[in-house]
C-alpha positions as protocol buffer text, in pm:
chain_id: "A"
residue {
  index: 1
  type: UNK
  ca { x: 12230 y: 14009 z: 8140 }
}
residue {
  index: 2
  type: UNK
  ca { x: 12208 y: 13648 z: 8300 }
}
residue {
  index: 3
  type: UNK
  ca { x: 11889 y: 13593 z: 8456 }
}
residue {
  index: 4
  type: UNK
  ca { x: 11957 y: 13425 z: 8820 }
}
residue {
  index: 5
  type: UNK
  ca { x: 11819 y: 13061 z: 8870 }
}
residue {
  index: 6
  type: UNK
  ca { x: 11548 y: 12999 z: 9079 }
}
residue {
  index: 7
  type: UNK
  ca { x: 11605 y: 12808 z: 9442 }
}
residue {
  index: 8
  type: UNK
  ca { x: 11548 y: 12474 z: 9406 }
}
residue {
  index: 9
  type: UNK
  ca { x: 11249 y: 12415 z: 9639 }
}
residue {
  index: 10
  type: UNK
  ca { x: 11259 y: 12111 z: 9955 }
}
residue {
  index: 11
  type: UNK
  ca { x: 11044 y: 11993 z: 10183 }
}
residue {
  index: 12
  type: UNK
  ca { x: 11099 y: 11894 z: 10519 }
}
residue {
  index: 13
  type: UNK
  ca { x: 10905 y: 11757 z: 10869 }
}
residue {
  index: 14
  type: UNK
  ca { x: 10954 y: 11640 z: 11200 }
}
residue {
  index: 15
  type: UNK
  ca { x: 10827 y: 11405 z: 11371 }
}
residue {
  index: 16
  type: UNK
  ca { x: 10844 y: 11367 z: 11773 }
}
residue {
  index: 17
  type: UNK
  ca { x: 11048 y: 11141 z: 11951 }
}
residue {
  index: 18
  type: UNK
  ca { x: 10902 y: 10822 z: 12138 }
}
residue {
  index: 19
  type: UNK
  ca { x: 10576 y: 10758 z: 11885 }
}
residue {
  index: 20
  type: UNK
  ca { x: 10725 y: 10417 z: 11714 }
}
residue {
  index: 21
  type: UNK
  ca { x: 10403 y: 10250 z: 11896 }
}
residue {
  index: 22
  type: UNK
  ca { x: 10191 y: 10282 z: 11620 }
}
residue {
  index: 23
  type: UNK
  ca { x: 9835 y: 10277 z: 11726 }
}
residue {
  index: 24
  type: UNK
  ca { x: 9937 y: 10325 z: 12074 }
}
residue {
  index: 25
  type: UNK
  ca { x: 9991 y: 9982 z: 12196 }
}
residue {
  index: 26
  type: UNK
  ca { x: 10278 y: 9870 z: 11907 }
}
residue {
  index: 27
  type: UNK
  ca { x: 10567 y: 9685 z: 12116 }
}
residue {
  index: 28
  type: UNK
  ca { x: 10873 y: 9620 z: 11979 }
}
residue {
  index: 29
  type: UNK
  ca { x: 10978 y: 9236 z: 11912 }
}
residue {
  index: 30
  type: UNK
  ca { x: 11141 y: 9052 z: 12202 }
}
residue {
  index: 31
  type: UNK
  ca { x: 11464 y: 9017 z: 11979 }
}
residue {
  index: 32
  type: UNK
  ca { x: 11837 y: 9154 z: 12055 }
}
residue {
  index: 33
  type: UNK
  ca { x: 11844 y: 9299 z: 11695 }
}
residue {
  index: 34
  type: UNK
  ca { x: 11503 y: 9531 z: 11776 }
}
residue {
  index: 35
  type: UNK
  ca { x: 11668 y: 9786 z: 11988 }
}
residue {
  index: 36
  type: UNK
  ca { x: 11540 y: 10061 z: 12133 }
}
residue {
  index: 37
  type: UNK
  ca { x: 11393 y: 10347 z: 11868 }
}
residue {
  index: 38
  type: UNK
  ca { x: 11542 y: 10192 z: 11573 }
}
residue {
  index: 39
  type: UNK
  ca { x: 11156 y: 10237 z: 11378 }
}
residue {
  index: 40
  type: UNK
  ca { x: 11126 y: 10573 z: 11551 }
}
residue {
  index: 41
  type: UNK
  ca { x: 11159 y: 10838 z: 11258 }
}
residue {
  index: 42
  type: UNK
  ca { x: 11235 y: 11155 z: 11338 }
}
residue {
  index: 43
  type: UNK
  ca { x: 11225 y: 11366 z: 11021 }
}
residue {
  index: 44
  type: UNK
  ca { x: 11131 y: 11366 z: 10662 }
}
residue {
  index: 45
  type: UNK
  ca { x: 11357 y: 11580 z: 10398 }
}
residue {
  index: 46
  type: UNK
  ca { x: 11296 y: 11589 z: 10025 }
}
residue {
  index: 47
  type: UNK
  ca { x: 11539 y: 11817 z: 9808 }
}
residue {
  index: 48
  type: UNK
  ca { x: 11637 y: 11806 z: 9458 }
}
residue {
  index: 49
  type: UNK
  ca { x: 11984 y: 11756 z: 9360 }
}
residue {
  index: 50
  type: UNK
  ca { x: 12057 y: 11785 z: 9003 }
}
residue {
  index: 51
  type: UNK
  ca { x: 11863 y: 11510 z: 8814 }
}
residue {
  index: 52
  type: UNK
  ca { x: 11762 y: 11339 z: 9125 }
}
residue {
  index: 53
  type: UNK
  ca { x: 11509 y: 11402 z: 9406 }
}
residue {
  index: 54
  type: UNK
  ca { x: 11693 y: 11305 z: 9742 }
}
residue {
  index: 55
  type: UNK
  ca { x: 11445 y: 11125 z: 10019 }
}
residue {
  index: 56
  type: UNK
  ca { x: 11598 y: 11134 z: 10381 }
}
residue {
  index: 57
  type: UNK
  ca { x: 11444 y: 10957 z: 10651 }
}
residue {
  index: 58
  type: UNK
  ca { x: 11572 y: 11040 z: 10995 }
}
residue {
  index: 59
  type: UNK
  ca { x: 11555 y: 10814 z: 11319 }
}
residue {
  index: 60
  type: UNK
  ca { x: 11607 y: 10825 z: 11639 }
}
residue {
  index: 61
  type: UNK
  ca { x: 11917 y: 10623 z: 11708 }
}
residue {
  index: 62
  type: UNK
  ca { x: 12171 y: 10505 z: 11443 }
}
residue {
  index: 63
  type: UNK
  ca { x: 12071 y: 10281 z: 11188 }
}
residue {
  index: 64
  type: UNK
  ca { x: 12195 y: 9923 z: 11207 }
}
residue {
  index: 65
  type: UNK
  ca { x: 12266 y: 9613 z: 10977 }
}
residue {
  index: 66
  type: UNK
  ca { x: 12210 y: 9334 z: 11190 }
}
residue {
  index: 67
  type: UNK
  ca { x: 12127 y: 9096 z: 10917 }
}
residue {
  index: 68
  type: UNK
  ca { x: 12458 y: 9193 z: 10671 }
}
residue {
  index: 69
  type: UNK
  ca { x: 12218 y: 9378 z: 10405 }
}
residue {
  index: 70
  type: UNK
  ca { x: 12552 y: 9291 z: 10210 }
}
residue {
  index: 71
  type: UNK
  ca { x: 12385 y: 8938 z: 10111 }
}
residue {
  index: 72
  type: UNK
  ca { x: 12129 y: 9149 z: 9979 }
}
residue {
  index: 73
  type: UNK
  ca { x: 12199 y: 9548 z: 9845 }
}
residue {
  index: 74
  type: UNK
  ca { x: 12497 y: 9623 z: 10075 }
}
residue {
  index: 75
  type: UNK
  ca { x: 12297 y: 9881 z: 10130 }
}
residue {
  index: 76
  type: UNK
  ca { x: 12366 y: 9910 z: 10515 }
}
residue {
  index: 77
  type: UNK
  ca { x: 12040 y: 9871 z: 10676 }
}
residue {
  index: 78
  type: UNK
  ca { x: 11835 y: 9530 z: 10762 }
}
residue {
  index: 79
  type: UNK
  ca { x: 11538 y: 9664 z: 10978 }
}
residue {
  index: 80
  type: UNK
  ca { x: 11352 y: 9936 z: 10838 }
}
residue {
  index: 81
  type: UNK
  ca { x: 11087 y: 9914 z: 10561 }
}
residue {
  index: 82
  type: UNK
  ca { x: 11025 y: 10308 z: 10509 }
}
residue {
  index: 83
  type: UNK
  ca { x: 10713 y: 10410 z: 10230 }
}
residue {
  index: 84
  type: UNK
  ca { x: 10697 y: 10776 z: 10127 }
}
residue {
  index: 85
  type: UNK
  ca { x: 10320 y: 10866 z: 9944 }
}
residue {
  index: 86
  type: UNK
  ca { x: 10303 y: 11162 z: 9768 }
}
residue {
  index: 87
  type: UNK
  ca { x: 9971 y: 11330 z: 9702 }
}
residue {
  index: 88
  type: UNK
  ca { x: 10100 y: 11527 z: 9366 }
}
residue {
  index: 89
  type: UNK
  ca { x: 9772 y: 11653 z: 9205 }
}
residue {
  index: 90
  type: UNK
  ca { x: 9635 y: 11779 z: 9576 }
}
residue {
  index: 91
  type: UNK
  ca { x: 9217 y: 11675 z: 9395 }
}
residue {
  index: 92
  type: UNK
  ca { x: 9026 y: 11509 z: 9618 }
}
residue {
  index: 93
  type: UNK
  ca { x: 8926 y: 11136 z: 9573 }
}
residue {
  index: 94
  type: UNK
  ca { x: 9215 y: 11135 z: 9303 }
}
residue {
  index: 95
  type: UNK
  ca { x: 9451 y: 10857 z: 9289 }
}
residue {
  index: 96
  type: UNK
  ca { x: 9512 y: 10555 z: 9537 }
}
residue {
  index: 97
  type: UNK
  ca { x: 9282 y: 10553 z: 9818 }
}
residue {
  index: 98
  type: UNK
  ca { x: 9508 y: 10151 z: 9979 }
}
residue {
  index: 99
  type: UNK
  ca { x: 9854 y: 10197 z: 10052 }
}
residue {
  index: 100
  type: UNK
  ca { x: 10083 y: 9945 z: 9911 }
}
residue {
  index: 101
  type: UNK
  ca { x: 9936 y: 9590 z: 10059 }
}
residue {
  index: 102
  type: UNK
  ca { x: 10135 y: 9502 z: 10375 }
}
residue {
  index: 103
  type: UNK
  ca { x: 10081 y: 9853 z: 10541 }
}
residue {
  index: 104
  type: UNK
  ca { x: 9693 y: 9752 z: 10609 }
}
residue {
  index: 105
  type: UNK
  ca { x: 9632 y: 10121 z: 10616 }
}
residue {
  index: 106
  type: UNK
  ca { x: 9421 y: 10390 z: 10367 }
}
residue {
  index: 107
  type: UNK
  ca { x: 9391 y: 10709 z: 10314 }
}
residue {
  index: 108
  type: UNK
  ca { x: 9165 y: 10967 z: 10359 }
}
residue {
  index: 109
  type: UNK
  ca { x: 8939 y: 11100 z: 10052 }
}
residue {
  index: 110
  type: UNK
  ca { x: 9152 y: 11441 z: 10039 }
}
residue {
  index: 111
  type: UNK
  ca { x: 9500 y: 11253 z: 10061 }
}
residue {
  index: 112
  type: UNK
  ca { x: 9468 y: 10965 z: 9798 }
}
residue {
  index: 113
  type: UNK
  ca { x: 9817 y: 10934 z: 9649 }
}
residue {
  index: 114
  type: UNK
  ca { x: 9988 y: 10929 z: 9310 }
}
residue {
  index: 115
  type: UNK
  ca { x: 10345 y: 10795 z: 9366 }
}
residue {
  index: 116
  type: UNK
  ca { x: 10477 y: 10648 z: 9616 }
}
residue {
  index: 117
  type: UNK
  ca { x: 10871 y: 10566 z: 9669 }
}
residue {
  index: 118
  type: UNK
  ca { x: 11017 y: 10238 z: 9910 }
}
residue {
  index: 119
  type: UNK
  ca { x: 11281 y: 10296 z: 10059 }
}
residue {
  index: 120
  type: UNK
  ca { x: 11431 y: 9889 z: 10121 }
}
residue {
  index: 121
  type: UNK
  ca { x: 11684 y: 9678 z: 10204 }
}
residue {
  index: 122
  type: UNK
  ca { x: 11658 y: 9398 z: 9958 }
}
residue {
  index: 123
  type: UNK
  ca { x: 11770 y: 9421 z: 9641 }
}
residue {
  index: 124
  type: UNK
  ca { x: 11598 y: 9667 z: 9361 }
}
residue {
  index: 125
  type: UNK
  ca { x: 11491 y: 9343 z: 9158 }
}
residue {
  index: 126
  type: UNK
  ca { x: 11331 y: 9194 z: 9460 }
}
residue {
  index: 127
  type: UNK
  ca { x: 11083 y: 9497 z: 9524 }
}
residue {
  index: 128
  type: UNK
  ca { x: 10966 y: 9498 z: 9187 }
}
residue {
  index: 129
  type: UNK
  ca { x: 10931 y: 9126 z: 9180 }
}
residue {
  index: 130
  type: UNK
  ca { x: 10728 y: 9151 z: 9490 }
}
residue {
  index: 131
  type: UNK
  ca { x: 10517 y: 9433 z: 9335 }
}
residue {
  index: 132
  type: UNK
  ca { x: 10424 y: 9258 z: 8966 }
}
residue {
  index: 133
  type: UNK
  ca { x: 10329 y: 8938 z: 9168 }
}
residue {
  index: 134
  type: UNK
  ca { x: 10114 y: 9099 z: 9440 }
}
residue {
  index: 135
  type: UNK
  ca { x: 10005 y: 9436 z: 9381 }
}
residue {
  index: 136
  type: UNK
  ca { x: 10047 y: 9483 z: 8977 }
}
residue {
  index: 137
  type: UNK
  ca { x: 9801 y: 9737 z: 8975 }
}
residue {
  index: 138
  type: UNK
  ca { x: 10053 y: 9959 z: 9148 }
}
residue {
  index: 139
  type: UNK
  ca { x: 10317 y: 9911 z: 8874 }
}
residue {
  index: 140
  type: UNK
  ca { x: 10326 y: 10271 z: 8736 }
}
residue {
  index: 141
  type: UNK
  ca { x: 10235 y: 10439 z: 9114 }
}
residue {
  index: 142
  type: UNK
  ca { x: 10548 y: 10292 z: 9237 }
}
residue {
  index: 143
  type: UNK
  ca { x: 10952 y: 10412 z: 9217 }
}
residue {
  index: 144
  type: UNK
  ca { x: 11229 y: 10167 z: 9323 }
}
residue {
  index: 145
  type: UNK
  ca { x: 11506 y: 10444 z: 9439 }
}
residue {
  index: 146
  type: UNK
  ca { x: 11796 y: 10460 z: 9140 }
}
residue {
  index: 147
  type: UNK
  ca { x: 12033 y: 10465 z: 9496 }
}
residue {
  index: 148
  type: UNK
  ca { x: 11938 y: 10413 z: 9863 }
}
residue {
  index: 149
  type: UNK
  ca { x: 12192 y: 10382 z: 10186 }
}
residue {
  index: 150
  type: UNK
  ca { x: 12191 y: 10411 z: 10587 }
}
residue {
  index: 151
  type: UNK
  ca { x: 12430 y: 10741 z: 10678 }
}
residue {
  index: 152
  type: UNK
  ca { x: 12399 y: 10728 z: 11057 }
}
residue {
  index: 153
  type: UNK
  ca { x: 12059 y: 10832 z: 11162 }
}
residue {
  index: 154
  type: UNK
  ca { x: 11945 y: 10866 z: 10817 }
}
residue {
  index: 155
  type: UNK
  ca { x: 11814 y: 10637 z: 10534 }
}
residue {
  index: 156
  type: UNK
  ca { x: 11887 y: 10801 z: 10208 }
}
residue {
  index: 157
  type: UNK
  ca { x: 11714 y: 10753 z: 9855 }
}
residue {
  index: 158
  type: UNK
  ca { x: 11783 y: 10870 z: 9530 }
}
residue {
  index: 159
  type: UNK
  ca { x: 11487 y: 10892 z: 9262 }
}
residue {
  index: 160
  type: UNK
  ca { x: 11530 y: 11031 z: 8920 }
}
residue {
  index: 161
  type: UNK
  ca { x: 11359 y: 11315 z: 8860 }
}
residue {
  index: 162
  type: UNK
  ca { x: 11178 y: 11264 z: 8555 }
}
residue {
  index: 163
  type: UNK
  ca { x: 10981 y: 11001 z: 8780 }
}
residue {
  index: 164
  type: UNK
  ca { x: 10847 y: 11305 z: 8988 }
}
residue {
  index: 165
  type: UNK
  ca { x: 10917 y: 11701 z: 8838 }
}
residue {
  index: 166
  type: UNK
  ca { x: 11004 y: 11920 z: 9054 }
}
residue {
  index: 167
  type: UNK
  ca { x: 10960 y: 11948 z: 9427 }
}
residue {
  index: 168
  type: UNK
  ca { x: 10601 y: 12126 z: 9514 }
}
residue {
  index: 169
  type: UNK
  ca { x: 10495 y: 12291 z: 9816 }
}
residue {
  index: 170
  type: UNK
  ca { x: 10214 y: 12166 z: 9652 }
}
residue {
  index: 171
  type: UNK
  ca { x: 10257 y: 11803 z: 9723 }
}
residue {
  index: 172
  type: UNK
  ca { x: 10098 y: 11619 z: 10015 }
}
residue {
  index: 173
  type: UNK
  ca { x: 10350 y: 11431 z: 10212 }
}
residue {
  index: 174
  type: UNK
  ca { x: 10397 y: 11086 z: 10417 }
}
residue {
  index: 175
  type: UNK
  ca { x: 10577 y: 10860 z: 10554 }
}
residue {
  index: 176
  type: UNK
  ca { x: 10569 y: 10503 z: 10712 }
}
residue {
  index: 177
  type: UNK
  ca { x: 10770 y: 10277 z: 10890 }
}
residue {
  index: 178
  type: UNK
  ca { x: 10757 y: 9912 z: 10883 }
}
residue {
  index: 179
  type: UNK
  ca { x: 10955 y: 9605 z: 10962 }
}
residue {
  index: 180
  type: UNK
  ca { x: 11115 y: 9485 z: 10613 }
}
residue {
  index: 181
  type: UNK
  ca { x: 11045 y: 9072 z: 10591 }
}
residue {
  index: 182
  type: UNK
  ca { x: 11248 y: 8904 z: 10318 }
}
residue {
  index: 183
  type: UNK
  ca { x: 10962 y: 8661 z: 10265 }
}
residue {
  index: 184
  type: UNK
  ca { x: 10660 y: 8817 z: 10337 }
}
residue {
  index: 185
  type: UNK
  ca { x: 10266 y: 8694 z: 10345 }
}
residue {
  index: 186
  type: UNK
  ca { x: 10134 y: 8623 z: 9991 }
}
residue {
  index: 187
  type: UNK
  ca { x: 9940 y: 8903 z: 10049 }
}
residue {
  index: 188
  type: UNK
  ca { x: 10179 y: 9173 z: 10193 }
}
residue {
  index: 189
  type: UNK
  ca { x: 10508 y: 9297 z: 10006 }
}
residue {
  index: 190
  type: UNK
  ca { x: 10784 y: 9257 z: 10214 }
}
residue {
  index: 191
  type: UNK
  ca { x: 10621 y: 9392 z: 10535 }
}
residue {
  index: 192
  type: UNK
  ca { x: 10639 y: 9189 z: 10884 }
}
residue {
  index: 193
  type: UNK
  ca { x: 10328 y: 9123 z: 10991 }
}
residue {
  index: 194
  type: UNK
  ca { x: 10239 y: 9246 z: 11372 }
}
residue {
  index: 195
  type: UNK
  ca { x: 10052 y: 8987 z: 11597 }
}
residue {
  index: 196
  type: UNK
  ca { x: 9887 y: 9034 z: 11967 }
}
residue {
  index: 197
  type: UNK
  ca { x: 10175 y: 8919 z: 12169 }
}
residue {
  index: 198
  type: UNK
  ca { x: 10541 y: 9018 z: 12029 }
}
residue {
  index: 199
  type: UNK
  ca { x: 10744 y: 8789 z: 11929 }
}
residue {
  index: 200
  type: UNK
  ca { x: 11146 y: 8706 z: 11845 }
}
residue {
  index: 201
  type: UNK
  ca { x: 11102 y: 8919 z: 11486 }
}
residue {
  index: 202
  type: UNK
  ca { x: 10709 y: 9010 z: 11532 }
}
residue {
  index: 203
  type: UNK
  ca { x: 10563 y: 9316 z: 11664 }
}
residue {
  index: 204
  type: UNK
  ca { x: 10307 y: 9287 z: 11916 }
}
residue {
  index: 205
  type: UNK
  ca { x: 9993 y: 9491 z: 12002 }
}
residue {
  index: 206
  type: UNK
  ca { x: 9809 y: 9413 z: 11724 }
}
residue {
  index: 207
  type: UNK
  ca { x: 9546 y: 9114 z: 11626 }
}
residue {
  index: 208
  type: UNK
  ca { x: 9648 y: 8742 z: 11509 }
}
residue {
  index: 209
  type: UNK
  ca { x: 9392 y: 8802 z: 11217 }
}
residue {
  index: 210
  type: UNK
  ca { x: 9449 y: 9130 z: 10949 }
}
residue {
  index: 211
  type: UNK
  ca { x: 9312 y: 9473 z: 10960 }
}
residue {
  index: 212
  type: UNK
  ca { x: 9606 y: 9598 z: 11215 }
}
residue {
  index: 213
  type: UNK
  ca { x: 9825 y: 9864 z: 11076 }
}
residue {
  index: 214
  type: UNK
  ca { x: 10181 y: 9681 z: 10979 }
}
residue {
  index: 215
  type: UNK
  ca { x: 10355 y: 10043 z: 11034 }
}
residue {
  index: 216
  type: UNK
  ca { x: 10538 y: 10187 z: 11363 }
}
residue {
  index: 217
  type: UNK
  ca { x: 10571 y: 10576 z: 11299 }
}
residue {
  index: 218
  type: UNK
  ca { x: 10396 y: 10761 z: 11069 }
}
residue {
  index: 219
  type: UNK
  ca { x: 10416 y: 11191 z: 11017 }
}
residue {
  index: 220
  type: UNK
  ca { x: 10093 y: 11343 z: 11160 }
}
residue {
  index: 221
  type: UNK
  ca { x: 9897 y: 11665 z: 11257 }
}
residue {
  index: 222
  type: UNK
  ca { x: 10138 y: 11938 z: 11123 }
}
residue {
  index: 223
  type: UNK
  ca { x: 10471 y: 11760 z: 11118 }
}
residue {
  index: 224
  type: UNK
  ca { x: 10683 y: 12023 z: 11310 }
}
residue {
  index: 225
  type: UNK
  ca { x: 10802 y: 11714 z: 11591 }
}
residue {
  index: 226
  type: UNK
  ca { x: 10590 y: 11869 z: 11878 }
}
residue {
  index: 227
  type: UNK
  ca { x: 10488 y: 11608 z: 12110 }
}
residue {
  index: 228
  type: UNK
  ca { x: 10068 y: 11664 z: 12040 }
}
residue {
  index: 229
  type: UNK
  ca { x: 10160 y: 11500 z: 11722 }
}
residue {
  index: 230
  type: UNK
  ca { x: 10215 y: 11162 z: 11872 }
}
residue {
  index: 231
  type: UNK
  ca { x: 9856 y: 11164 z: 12019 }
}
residue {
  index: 232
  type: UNK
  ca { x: 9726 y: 11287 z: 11634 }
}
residue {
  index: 233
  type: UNK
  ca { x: 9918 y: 10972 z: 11546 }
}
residue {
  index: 234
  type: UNK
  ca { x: 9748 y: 10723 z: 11802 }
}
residue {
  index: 235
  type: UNK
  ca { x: 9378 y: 10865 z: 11673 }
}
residue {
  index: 236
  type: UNK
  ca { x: 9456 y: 10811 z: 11340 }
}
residue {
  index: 237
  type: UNK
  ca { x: 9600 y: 10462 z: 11340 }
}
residue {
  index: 238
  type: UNK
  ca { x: 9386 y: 10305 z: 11590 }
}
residue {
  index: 239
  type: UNK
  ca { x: 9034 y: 10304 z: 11403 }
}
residue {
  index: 240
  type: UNK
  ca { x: 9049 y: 9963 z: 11269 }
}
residue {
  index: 241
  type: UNK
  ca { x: 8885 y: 9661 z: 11341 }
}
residue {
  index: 242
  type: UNK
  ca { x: 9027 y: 9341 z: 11275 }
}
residue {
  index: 243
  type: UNK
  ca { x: 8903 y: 9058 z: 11076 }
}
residue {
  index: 244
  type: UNK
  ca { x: 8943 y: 8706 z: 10918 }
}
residue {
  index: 245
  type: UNK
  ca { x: 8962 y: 8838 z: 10601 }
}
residue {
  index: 246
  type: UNK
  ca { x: 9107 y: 9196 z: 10470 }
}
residue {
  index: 247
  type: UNK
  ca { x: 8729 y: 9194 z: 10262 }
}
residue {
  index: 248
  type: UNK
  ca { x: 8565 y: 9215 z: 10621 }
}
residue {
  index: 249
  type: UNK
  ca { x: 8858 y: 9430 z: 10813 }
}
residue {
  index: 250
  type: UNK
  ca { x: 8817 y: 9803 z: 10882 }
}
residue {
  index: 251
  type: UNK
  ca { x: 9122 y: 9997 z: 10785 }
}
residue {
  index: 252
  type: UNK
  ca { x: 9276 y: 10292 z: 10989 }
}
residue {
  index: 253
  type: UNK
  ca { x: 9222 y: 10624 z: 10759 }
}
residue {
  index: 254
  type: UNK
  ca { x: 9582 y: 10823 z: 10740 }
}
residue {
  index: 255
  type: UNK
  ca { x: 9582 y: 11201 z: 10586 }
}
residue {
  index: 256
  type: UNK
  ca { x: 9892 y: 11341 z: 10446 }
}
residue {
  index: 257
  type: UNK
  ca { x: 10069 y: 11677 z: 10590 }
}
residue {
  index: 258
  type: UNK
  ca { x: 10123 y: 11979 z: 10393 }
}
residue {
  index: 259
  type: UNK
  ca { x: 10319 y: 12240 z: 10341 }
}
């Protein structure tokens, strides 16, 4: 007799249209490349697929290359900065409490995270460059996807997975969206910093000093794309209070979503 495999197990959530505001007051930059919902994510899939875990971030209109990501991955996106935290162990307190510096963002004591995967359009070199020279500390937390692509709507990574095991129902889940920037703060890794009035390539809504979340769209409440989840989103992100200094800024808290 042949026993029968087991299913290989996926997660997936939604995410409701028309939150890529952030905090509630996020406005896109004034430039012809920002259009209209391209930092609005939709969905969140993660599936296995042989000896790879397969990450697919969904958005709300088609994903463009403005920029010719050719120069850079030929990877066929330009705009999007996406970070996917995974809460593996489910303990309490155990883990990274910061998300990876440029998000300006932390987590709550029962979501601290273990891995976390980014999902971006410059080159696989550059993101760990960026990572050993400002946030070393992170080195064994974070995975560089083996593959990554635009497909329409979707931005698709590939991760080995050795890196992970297999998916859990288990895991805590999330998701942000930034604005990738090629040459970032010293202090951020490739994230576009937001400022209080938008700009050509800047997002406004936010303060001129730090503290402000550097993300558009995150997955909240319980991730099923109803339209209450937008407002769970706005609570969440907006308690922060900015500062001179990160040292004195208060940090929004985010909590992942389960399964």
């Amino acid at each position: 007799m042949v026993a029968a495999s087991a299913e290989a197990e996926s997660l997936s959530f939604k995410d409701p249209k028309g939150d890529d505001n952030g905090w509630g007051k996020g406005t896109y930059p004034t430039g012809k490349d920002y259009g209209a919902g391209a930092f609005d994510m939709t969905g969140l899939e993660i599936r296995e697929d042989g000896d790879f875990i397969v990450f697919e971030v969904e958005f709300a209109q088609p994903i463009t290359d403005p920029w010719t990501s050719a120069d850079w991955g030929g990877n066929g996106f330009s705009l999007q900065f996406v970070q996917v935290y995974l809460d593996l162990d489910g303990k309490p307190r155990s883990g990274e409490r910061k998300a990876v510096p440029g998000a300006w963002l932390e987590f709550e004591p029962n979501s601290y995270w273990e891995k976390v995967i980014l999902i971006s359009p410059q080159p696989a070199s550059k993101v760990k460059g960026e990572i050993q020279a400002k946030a070393k500390w992170l080195d064994k937390r974070v995975i560089v996807p083996d593959r990554t692509e635009a497909r329409q709507k979707k931005l698709i990574a590939k991760v080995a997975k050795k890196e992970l095991g297999a998916v859990s129902p288990k895991w805590g889940v999330q998701a942000f969206v930034l604005s990738n920037e090629g040459f970032a703060d010293k202090e951020d890794v490739l994230a576009r910093r937001t400022n209080e009035i938008a700009g050509e390539h800047r997002f406004g809504g936010g303060c001129d000093g730090v503290g402000d979340p550097q993300v558009l769209d995150v997955l909240a409440g319980a991730a099923k794309g109803e339209a209450s989840e937008g407002a769970e989103q706005v609570k969440m992100m907006s308690a922060f209070q900015c500062a001179d200094t990160g040292a004195q800024a208060t940090l929004a808290k985010i909590s992942m979503v389960r399964r």
